[in-house]
Each structure stands twice: as structure tokens, then as C-alpha cells.
C-alpha positions, 0 to 999 in steps of 0.5 A, spaced: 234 827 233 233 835 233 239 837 228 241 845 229 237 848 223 243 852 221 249 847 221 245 841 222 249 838 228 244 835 232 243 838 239 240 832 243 245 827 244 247 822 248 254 824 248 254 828 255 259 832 251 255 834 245 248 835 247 245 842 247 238 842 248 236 848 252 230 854 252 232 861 252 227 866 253 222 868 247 225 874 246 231 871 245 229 866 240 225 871 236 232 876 235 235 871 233 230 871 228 226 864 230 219 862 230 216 859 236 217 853 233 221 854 227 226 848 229 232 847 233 240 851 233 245 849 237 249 854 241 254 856 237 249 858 231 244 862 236 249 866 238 252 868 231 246 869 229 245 874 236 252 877 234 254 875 242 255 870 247 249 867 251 248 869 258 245 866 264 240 870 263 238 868 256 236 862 258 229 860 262 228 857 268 227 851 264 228 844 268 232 843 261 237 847 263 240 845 270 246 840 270 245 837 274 238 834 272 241 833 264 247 832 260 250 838 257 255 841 252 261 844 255 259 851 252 252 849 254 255 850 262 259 854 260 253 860 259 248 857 264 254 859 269 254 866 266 
């Protein structure tokens, strides 16, 4: 399991509702303040740490952000939609 390094709610999950695994674009990550491989955040801690919402195109054309082939979070949806 991959807990969000700020809130250490886990982000892969096997319930469909609660799991945010995602990959945003470098620069992204980095604004936020996260090393390449400094760990994981959940969505919710990322964008406080952006001071704003994710968009679309914050996130990278990674196949772990298609619905349709991983169960995600609502919020997580919700901001691949944007």
C-alpha cells in the first residue's frame, strides 16, 4: 500500500471509491514541492499543497489515469473530467 505522505490516507485501494493512484505532469509534482520519487499524495493533499484544484491538464497521458481501465475515487474522476 502507498499511504499520501501528508495525511497517510493510502492511495491504492481496493475500494473503487477510494483509491487515487494517478500521475500528474513533472512539473506539477515538483510545485507541489515533491521529489520524483518522494513518495505518494492523495488528491486532496496535492491540491493544498498547489493552493487549487487539479485540472485535466495536470495529469499525464498515463494509462493510470483512464477510467475506464482502473478503479478511481470520485474526486479523481471528477478532475480527469476537467
Amino acid at each position: 500500500m502507498s499511504p499520501c505522505r501528508d495525511c497517510g490516507t493510502f492511495t491504492i485501494s481496493r475500494d473503487r471509491d477510494r483509491s487515487e493512484w494517478y500521475m500528474v505532469h513533472d512539473s506539477i509534482w515538483s510545485e507541489a514541492g515533491m521529489e520524483p520519487t518522494g513518495g505518494c499524495l492523495c488528491i486532496g493533499c496535492l491540491e493544498r499543497r498547489l493552493h487549487r484544484v487539479l485540472r485535466r491538464a495536470d495529469f499525464t497521458g498515463a494509462p493510470c489515469n483512464d477510467p475506464g481501465l482502473f478503479h478511481m475515487s470520485p474526486r479523481l474522476q471528477m478532475r480527469l473530467a476537467c
